[in-house]
PDB file of N, CA, C and O in Angstrom, chain B, residues numbered from 101:
ATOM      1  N   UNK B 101       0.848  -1.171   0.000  1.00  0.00           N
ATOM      2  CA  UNK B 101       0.000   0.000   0.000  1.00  0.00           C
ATOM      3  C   UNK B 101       0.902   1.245   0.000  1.00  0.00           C
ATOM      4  O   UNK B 101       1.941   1.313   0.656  1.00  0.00           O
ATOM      5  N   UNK B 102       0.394   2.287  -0.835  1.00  0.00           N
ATOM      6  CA  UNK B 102       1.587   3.383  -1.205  1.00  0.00           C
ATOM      7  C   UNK B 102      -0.010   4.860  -0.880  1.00  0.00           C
ATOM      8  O   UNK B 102      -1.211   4.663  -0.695  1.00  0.00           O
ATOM      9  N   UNK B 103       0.694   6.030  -0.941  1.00  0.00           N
ATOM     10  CA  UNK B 103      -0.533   7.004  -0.764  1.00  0.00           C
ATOM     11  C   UNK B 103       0.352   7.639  -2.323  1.00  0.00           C
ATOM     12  O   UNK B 103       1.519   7.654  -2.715  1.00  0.00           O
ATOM     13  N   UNK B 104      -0.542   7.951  -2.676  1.00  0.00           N
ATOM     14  CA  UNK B 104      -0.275   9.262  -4.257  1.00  0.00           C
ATOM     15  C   UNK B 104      -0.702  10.384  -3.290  1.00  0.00           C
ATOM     16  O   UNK B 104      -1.182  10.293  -2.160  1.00  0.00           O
ATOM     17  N   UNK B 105      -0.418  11.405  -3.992  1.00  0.00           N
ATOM     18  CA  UNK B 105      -0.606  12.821  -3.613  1.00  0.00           C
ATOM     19  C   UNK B 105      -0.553  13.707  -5.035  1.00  0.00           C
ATOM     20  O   UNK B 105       0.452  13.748  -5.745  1.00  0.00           O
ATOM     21  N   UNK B 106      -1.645  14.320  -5.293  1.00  0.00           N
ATOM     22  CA  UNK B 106      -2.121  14.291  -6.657  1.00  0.00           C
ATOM     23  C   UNK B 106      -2.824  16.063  -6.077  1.00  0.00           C
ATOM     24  O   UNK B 106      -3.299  16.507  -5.032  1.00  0.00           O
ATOM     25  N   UNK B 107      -2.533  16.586  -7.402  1.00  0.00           N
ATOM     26  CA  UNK B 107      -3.300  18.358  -7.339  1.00  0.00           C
ATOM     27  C   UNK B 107      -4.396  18.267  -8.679  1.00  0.00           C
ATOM     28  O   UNK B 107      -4.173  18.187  -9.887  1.00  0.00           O
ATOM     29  N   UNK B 108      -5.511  18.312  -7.994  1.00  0.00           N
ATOM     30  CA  UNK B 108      -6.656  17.816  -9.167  1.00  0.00           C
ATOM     31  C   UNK B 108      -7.285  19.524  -9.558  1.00  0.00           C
ATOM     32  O   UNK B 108      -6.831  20.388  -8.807  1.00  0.00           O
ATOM     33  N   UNK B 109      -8.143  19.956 -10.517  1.00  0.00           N
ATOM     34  CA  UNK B 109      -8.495  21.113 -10.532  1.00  0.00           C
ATOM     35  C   UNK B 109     -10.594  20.752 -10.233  1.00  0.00           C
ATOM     36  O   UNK B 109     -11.069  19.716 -10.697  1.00  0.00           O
ATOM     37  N   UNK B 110     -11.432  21.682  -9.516  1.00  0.00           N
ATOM     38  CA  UNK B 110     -12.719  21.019  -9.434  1.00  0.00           C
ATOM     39  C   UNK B 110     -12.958  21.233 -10.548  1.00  0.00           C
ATOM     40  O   UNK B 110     -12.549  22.198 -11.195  1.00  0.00           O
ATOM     41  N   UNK B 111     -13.936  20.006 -11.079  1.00  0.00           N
ATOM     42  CA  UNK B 111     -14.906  19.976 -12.079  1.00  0.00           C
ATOM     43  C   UNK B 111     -15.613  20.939 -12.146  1.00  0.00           C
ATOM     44  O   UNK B 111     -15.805  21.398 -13.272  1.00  0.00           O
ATOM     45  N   UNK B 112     -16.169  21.508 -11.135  1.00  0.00           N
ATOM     46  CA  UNK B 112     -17.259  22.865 -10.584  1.00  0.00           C
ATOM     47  C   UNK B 112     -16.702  24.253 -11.241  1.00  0.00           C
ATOM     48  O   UNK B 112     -16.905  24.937 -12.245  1.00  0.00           O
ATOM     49  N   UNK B 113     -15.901  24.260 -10.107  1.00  0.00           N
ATOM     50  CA  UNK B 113     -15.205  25.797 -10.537  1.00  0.00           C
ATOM     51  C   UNK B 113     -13.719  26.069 -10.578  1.00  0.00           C
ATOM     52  O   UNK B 113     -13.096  27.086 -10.276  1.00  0.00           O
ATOM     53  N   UNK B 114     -13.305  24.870 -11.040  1.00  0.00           N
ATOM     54  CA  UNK B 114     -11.702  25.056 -11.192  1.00  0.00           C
ATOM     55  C   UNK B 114     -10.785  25.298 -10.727  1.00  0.00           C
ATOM     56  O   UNK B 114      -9.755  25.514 -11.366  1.00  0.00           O
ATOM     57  N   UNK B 115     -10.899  25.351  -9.078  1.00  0.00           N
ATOM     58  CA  UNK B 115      -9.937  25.517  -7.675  1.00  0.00           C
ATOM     59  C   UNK B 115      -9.563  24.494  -7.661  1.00  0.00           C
ATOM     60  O   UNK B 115     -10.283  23.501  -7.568  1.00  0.00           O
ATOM     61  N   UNK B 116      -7.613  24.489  -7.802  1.00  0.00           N
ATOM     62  CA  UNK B 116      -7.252  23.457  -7.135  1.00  0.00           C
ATOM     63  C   UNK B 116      -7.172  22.746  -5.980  1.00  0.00           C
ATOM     64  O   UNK B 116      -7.267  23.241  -4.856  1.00  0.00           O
ATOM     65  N   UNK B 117      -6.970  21.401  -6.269  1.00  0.00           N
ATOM     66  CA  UNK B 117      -7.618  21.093  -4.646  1.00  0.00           C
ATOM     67  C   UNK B 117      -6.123  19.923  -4.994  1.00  0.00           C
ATOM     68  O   UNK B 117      -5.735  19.592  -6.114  1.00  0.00           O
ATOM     69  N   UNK B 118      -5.495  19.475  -3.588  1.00  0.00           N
ATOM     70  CA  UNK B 118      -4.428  18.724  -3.376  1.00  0.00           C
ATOM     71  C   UNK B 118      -5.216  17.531  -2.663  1.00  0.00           C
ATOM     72  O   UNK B 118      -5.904  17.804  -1.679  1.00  0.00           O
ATOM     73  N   UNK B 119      -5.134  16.154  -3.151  1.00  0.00           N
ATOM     74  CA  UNK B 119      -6.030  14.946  -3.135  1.00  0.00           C
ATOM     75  C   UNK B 119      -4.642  14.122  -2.562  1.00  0.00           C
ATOM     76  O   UNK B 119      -3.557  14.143  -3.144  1.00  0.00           O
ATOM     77  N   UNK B 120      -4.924  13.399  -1.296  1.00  0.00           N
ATOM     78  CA  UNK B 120      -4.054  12.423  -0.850  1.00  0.00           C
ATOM     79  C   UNK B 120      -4.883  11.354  -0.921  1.00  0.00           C
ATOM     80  O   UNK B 120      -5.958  11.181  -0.348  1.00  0.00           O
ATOM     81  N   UNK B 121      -4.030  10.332  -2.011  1.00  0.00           N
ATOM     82  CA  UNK B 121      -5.056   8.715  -1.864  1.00  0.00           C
ATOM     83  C   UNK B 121      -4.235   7.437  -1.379  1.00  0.00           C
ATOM     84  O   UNK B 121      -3.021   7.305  -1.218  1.00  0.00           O
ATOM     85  N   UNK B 122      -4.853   6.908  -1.273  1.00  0.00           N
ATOM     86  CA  UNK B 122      -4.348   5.823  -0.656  1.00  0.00           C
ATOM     87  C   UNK B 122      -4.253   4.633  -1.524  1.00  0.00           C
ATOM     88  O   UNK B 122      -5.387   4.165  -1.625  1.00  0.00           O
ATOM     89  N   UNK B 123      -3.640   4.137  -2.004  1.00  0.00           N
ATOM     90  CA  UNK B 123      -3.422   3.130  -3.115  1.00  0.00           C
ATOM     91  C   UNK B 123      -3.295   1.784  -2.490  1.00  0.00           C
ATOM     92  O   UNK B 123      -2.476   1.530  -1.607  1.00  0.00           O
ATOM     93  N   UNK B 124      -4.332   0.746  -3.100  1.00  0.00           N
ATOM     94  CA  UNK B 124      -4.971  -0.676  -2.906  1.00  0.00           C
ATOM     95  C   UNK B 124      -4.349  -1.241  -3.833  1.00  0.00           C
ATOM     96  O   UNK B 124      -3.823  -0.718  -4.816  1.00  0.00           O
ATOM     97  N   UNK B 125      -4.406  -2.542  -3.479  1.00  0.00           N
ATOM     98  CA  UNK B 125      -4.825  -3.731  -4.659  1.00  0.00           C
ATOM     99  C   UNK B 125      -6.178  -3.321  -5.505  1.00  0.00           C
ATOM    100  O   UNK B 125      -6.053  -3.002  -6.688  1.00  0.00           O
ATOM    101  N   UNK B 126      -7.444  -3.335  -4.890  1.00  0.00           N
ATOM    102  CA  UNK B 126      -8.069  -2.763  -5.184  1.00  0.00           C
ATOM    103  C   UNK B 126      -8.686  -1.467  -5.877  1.00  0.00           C
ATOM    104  O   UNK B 126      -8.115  -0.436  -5.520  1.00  0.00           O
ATOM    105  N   UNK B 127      -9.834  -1.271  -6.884  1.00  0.00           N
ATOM    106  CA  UNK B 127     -10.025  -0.233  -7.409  1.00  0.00           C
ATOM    107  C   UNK B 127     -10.844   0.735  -6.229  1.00  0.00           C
ATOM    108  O   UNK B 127     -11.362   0.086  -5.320  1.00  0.00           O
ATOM    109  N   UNK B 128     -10.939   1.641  -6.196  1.00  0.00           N
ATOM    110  CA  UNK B 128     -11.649   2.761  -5.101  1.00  0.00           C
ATOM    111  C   UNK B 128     -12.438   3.551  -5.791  1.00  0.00           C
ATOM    112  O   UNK B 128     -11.919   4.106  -6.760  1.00  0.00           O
ATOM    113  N   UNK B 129     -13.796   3.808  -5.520  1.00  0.00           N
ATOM    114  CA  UNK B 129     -14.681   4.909  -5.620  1.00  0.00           C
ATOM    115  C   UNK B 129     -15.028   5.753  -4.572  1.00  0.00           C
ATOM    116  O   UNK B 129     -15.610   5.256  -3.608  1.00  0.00           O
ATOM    117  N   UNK B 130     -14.771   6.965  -4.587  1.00  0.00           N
ATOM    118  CA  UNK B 130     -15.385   7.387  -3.571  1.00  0.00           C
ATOM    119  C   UNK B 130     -15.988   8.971  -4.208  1.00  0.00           C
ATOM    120  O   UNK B 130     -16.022   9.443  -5.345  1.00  0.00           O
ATOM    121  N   UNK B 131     -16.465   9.530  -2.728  1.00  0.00           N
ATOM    122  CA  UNK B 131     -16.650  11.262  -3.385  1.00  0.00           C
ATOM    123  C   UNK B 131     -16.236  12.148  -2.428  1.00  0.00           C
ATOM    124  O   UNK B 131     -16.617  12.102  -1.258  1.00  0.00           O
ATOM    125  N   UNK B 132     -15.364  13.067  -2.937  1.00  0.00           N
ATOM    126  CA  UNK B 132     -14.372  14.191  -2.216  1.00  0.00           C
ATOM    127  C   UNK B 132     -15.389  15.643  -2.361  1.00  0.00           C
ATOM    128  O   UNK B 132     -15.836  15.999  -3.451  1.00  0.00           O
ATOM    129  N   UNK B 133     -15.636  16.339  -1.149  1.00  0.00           N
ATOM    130  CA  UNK B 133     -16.200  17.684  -1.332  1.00  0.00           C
ATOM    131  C   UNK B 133     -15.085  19.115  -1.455  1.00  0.00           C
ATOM    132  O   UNK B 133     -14.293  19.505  -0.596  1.00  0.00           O
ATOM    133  N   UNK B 134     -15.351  19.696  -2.820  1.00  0.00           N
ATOM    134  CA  UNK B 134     -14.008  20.638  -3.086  1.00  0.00           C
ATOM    135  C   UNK B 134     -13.943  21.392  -1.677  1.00  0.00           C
ATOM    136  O   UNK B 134     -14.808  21.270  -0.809  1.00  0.00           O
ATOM    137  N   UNK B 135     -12.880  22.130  -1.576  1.00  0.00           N
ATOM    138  CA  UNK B 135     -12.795  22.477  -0.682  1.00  0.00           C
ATOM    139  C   UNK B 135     -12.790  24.217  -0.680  1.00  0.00           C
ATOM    140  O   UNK B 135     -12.665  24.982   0.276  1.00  0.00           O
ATOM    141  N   UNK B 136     -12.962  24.487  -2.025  1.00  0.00           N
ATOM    142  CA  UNK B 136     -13.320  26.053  -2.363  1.00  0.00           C
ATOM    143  C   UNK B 136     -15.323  25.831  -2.542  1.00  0.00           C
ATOM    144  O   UNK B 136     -15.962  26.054  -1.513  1.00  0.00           O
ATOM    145  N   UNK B 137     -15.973  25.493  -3.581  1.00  0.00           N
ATOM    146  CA  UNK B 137     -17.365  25.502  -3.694  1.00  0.00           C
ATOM    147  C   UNK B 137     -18.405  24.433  -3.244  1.00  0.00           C
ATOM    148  O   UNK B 137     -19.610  24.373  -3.487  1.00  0.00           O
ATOM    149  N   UNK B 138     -17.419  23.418  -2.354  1.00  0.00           N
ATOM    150  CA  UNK B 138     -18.109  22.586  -1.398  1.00  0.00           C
ATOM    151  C   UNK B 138     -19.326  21.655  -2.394  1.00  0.00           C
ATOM    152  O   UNK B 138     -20.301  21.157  -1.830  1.00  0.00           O
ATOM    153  N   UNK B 139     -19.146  21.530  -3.692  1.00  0.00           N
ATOM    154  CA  UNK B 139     -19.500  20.760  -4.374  1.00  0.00           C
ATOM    155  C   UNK B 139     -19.012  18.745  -4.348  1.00  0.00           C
ATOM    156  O   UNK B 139     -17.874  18.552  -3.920  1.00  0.00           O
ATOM    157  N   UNK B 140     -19.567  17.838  -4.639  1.00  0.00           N
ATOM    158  CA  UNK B 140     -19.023  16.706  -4.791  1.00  0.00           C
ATOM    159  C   UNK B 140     -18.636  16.146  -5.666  1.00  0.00           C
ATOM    160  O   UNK B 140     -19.378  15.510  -6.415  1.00  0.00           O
ATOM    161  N   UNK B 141     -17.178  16.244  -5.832  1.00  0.00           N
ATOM    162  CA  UNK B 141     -16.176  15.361  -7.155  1.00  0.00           C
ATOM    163  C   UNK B 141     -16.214  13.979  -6.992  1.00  0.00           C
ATOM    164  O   UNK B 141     -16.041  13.576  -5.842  1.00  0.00           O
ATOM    165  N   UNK B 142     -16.391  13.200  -7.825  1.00  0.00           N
ATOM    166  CA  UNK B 142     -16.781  12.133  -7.899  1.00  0.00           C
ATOM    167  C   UNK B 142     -15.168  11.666  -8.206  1.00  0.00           C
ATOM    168  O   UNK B 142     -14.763  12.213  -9.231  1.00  0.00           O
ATOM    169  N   UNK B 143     -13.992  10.648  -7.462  1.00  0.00           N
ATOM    170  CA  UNK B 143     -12.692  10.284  -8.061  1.00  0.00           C
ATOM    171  C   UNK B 143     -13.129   8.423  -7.586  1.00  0.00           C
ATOM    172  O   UNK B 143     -13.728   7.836  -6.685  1.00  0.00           O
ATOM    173  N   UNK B 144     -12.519   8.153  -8.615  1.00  0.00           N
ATOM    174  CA  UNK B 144     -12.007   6.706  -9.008  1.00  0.00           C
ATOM    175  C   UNK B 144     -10.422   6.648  -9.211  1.00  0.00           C
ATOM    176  O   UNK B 144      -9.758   7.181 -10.100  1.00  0.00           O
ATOM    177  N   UNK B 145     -10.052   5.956  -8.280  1.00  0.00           N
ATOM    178  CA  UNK B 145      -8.404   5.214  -8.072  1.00  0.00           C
ATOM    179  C   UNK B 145      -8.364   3.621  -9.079  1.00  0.00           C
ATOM    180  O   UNK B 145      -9.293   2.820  -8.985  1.00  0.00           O
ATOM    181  N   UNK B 146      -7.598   3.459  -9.664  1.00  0.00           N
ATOM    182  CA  UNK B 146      -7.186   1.990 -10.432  1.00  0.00           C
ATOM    183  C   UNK B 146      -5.449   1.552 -10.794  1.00  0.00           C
ATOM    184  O   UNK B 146      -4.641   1.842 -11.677  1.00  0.00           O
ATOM    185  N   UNK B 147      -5.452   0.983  -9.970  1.00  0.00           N
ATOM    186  CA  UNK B 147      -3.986   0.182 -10.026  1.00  0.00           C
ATOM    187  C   UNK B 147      -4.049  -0.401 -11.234  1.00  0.00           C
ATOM    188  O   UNK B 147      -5.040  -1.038 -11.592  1.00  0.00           O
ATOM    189  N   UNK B 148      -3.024  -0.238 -11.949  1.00  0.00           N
ATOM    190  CA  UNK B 148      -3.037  -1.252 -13.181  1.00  0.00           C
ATOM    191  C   UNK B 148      -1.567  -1.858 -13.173  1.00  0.00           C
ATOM    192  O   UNK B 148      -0.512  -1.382 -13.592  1.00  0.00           O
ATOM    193  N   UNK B 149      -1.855  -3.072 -12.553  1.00  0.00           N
ATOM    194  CA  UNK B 149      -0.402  -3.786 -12.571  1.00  0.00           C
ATOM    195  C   UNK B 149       0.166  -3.888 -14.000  1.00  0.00           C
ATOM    196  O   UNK B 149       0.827  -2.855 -14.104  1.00  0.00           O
ATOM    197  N   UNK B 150       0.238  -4.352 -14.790  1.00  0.00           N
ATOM    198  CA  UNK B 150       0.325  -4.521 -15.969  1.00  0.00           C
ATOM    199  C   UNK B 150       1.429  -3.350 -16.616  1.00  0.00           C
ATOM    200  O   UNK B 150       2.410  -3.703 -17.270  1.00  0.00           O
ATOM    201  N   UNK B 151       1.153  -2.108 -16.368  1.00  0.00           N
ATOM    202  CA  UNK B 151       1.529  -0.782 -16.720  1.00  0.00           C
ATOM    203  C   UNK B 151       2.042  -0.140 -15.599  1.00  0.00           C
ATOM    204  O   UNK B 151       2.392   1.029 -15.765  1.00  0.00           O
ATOM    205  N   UNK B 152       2.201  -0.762 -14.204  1.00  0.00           N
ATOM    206  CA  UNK B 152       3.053  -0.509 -13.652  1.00  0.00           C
ATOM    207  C   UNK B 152       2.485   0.847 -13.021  1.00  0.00           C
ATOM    208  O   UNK B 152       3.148   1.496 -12.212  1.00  0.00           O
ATOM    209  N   UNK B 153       1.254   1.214 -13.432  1.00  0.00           N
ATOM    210  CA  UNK B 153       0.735   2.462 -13.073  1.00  0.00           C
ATOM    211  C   UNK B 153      -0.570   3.039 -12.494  1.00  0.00           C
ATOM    212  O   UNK B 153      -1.584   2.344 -12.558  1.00  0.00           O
ATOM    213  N   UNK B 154      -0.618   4.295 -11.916  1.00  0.00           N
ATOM    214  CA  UNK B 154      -2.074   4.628 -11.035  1.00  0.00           C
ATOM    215  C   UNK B 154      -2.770   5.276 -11.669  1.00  0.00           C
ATOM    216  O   UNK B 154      -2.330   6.314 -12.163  1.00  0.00           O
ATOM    217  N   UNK B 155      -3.947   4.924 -11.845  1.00  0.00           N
ATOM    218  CA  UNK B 155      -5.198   5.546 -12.626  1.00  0.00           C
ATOM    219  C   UNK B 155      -6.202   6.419 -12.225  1.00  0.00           C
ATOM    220  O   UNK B 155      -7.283   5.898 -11.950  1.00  0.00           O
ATOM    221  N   UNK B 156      -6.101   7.617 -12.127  1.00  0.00           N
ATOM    222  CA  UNK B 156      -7.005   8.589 -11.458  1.00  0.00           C
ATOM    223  C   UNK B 156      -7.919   9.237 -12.029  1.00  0.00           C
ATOM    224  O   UNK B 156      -7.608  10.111 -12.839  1.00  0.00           O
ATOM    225  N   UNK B 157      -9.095   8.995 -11.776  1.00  0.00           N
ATOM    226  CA  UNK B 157     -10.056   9.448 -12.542  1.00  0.00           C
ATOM    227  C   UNK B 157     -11.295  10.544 -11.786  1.00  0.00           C
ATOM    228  O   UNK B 157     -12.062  10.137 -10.914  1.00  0.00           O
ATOM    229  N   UNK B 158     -11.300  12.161 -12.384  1.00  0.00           N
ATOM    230  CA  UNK B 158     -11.837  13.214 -11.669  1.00  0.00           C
ATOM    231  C   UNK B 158     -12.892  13.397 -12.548  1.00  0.00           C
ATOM    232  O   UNK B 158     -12.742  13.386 -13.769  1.00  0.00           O
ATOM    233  N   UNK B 159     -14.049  13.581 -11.939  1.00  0.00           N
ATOM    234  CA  UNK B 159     -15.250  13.917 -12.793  1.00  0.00           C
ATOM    235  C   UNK B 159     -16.380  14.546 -11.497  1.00  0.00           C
ATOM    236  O   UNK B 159     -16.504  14.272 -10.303  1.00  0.00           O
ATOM    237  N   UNK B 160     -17.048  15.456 -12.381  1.00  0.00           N
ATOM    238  CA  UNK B 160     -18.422  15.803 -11.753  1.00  0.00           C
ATOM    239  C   UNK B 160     -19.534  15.081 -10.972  1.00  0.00           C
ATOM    240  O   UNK B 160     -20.108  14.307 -11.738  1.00  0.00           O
ATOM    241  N   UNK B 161     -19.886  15.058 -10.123  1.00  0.00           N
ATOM    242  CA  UNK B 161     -20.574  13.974  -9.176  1.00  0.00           C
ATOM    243  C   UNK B 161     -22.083  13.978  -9.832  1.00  0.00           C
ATOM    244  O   UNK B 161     -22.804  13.199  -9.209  1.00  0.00           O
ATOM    245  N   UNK B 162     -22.767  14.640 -10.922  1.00  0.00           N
ATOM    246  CA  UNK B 162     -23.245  14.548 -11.430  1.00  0.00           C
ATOM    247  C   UNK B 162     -23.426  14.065 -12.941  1.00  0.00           C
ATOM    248  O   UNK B 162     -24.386  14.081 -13.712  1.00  0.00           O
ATOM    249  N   UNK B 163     -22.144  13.643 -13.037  1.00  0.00           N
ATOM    250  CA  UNK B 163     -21.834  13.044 -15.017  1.00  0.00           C
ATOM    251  C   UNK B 163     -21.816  11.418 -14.616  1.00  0.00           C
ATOM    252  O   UNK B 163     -21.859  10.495 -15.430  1.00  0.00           O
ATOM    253  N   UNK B 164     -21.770  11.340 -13.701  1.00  0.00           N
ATOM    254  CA  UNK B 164     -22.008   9.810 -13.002  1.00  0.00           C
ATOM    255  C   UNK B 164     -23.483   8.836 -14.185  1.00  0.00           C
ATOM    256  O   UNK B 164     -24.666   9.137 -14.022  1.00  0.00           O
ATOM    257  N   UNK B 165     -23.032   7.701 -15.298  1.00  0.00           N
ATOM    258  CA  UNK B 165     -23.880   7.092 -15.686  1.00  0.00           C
ATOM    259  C   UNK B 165     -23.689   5.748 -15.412  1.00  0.00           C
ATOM    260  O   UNK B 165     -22.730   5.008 -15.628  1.00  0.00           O
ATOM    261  N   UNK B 166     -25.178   5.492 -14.704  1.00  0.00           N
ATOM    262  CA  UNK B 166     -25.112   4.089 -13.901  1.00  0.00           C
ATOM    263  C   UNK B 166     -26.001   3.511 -15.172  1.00  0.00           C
ATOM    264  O   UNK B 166     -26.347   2.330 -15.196  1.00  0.00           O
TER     265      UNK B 166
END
């Protein structure tokens, strides 16, 4: 288990926000509230062994299609 430390910009209104994650075996969903317009960013974490690499994925908590 490793933490990333990642500077994401909000989906909302474009304040950067500094994101500490915590890196699994596992993929992670969760939802982060910016910390300038108190909106909810929707981030997805994905280990991809294969590529040796971390997959971070920032989107609007509303572009969410289930």
């Amino acid at each position: 288990m490793s933490l990333l430390h990642q500077t994401i910009q909000c989906p909302f209104c474009g304040h950067p926000m500094h994101l500490t994650v915590e890196v699994t075996d596992d993929d992670q969903e969760y939802t982060e509230d910016c910390s300038n317009c108190c909106n909810p960013i929707h981030v997805r974490v994905h280990k991809d062994e294969q590529h040796h690499s971390i997959q971070l994925f920032v989107d609007a908590d509303d572009e969410q299609y289930y």
